[in-house]
Structure formats: structure tokens, C-alpha cells
SELOTOR-629021 format. One record per residue (C-alpha): z, y, x. Coordinates in steps of 0.1 Angstrom, whole numbers, padded with zeros to 4 digits, always signed. Example, Ala and Ser with C-alpha at 12.3 -4.5 7.8 and 13.67 -1.06 7.14 Angstrom:
BEGIN
+0078-0045+0123 +0071-0011+0137 
***
This chain:
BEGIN
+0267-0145-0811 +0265-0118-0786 +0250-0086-0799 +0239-0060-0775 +0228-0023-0784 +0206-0005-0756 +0204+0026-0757 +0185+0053-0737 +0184+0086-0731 +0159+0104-0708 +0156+0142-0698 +0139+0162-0669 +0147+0188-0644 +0149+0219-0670 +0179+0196-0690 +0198+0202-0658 +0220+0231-0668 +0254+0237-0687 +0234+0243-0720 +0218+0208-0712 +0246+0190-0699 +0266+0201-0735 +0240+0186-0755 +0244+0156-0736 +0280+0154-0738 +0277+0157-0780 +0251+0125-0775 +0262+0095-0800 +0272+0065-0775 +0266+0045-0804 +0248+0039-0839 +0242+0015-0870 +0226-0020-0863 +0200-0020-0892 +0190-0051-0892 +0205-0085-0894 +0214-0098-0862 +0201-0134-0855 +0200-0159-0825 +0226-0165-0798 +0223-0134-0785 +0206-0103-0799 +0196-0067-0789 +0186-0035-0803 +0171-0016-0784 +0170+0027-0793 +0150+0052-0767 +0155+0090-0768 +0148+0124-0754 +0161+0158-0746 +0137+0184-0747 +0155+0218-0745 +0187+0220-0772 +0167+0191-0796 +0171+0156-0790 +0143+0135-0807 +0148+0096-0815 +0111+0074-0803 +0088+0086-0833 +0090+0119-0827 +0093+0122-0786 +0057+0098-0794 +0045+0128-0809 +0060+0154-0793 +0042+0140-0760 +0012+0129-0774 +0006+0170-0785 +0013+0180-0753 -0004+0154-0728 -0033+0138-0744 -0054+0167-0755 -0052+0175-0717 -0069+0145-0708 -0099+0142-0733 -0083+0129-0765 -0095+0145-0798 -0069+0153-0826 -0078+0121-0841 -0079+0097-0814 -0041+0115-0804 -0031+0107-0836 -0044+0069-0833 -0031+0065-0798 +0006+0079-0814 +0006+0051-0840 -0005+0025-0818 +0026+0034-0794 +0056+0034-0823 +0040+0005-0838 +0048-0014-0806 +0084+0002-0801 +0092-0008-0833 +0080-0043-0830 +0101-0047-0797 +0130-0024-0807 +0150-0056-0818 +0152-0093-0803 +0165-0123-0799 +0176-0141-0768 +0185-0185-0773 +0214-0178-0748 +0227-0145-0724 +0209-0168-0697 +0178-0154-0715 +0183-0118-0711 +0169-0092-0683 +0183-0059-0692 +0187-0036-0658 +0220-0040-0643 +0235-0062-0670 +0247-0096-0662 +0264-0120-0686 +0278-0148-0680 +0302-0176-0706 +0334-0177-0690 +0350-0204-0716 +0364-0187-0744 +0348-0151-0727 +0323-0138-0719 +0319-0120-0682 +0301-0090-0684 +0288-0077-0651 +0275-0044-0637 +0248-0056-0606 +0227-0029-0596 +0187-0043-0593 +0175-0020-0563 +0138-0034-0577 +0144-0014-0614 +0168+0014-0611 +0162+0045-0595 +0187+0064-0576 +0218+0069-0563 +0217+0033-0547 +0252+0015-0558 +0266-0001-0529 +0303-0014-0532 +0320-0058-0540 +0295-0078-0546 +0311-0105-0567 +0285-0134-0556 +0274-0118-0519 +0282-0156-0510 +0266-0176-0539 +0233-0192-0527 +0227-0195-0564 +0225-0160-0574 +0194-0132-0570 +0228-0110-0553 +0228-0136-0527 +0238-0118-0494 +0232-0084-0508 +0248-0050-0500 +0244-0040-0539 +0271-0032-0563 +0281-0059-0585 +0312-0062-0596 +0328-0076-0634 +0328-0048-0662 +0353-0063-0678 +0357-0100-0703 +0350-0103-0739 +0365-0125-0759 +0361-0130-0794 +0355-0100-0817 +0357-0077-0789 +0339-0045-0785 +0331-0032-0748 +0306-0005-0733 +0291-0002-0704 +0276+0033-0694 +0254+0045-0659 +0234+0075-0652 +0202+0073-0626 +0167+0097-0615 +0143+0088-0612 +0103+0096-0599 +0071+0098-0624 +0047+0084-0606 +0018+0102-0627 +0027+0136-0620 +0054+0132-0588 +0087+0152-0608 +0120+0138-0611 +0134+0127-0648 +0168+0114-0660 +0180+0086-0676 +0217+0081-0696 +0221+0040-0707 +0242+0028-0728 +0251-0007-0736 +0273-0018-0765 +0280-0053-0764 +0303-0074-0796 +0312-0115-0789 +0312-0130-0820 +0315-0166-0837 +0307-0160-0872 +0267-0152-0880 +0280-0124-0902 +0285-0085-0881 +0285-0059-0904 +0260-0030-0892 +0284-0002-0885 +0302-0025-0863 +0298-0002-0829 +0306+0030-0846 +0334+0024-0870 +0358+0014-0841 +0360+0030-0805 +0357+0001-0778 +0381-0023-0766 +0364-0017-0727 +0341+0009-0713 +0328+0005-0682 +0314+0037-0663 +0290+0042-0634 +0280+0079-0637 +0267+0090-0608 +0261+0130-0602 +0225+0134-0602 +0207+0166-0584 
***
């Protein structure tokens, strides 16, 4: 089994500073897997926010922006309200699952593949899906007629091999454009990946150890 924990954190421009580059830096790269992990592969997957010094887990940035946007655009108190549940009902539904084989997956600019006994986990940067800075650099299968990096000038290069009971992170940074209102935002991602053979993986099993990898691709963002 191959569990996967993705995990996201998203600020905007007035996070830029040294006040909110500290809270960033005191950010937990990793947290409890609450539920029991099933399939060949499974994810979790965990969204947060930064709004000033406070950083809020899904529930409450659904709130936080559903107070501050929807009234703006018509919604009563109750209908907000409504519209809030609706949204963390279907986070929550999607926030774990289950994948018959890493073939299965599509997380951005993660590529696994089953290198006999390993696993080959790969950093290939999807121009279609990630914002900026472009990553550019080896491309790994530039000459592979068989892969979607076929001939292009993307980064994609091996993160590192995981063999059995092995711990590795990968971690990149990236702005990006809201298309509603035209501003810049930020996004930290975090991927903590454990290769497995037995069913059981006890829940604390990316924060009771440091990795055995970590990957980095943290770009400075203006």
C-alpha cells in the first residue's frame, strides 16, 4: 500500500511579509491519518489558509469566506449558512480516497511509478495545473513516446525511491492568478508519501518519525 497525505496551504499578497513568512515557517508539514487506510493506494487530502497571524484548517476558512464574500453577492444569512454546509460536506466526502493502483492517481506534479521492490517517485511539473515560476530543468522521459513529458522542456526529474516502510516528502511552492477578482494568491503543497506491504499503518505514522527523503522545489515567489 502506498499512502499519500496532501496537503495544502494557500495565502495572498498581505501574507507576504516577515510576520507572514514566520507563521509559515512554524506550519506542520505533517499530521495524523484519521482514518483507516484502504486500497492499493490511498490519499488524504487536508486544505488550509493563512489569513493574517491565524491559520484555519477547511471548516473554518468555509466560513471565514462565506462571511466575507457571499453577503456581497446577494446571499441572506441563511442561504450563507446553507451554501457553507453544502461546501464542507463535499470536502469532507472527498478529503480521503482510494486509488486500485499509483497508475490511478492525478495529483499535480506527482508521478509514481513501481520500480520492482520501489517505488519511483517523481517531481514533473504540469504547465496545464500549476501556476508559476515555470520549472524547466532533466526531463527524465523527454524521449519516451509513451509519456504526457514526451518532448517537453518541463522539469521532471526522480524525487527520490521508496522501498518498503519508507517515509519521503515532497515539498513546492507556486502563485498563482484568481480568475474572479484578477489578484495573485499562494500556494505551499506538501506530499507525504509511506510504501507499505502490510494493510495495517498506524495513524501517527507521518509525524512520529522525520522522513527518510524530502524532496524540495521552493521557488521565491514575488
Amino acid at each position: 500500500m502506498l499512502l499519500i497525505q496532501n496537503i495544502r496551504l494557500d495565502w495572498d499578497k498581505s501574507e507576504r511579509g516577515a510576520t507572514g513568512e514566520n507563521i509559515r515557517r512554524r506550519f506542520p508539514a505533517a499530521y495524523p491519518v484519521e482514518r483507516k487506510p484502504s486500497g492499493e493506494v490511498f490519499v488524504q487530502n487536508l486544505y488550509f489558509y493563512q489569513e493574517g497571524t491565524d491559520i484555519m484548517d477547511f471548516v473554518r476558512t468555509e466560513h471565514f469566506f462565506a462571511q466575507r464574500n457571499l453577503p456581497g453577492i446577494g446571499f441572506t444569512q441563511e442561504q450563507a449558512a446553507a451554501e457553507t454546509e453544502k461546501r464542507i460536506a463535499w470536502i469532507k466526502k472527498h478529503q480521503y480516497q482510494s486509488y486500485p493502483s499509483p497508475d490511478a492517481l492525478n495529483l499535480t506534479n506527482l508521478s509514481v511509478r513501481q520500480q520492482k521492490a520501489r517505488l519511483e517517485i517523481a517531481f514533473c511539473y504540469d504547465e496545464q495545473r500549476s501556476g508559476v515560476p515555470f520549472r524547466r530543468g532533466h526531463n527524465k522521459d523527454f524521449l519516451n513516446p509513451d509519456s504526457r513529458m514526451y518532448r517537453k522542456d518541463n522539469l521532471n526529474e526522480v524525487a527520490f525511491l521508496l522501498a518498503e516502510n519508507q517515509y519521503g516528502r515532497v515539498v513546492w511552492n507556486e502563485r498563482r492568478v484568481d480568475y474572479d477578482l484578477g489578484t495573485w494568491y499562494y500556494e505551499l503543497h506538501i506530499y507525504n508519501l509511506f510504501y507499505s506491504l502490510e494493510a495495517y499503518i498506524p495513524e501517527d505514522i507521518f509525524v512520529k518519525a522525520e522522513p527518510d527523503f524530502v524532496y524540495r522545489q521552493l521557488a521565491r515567489l514575488f
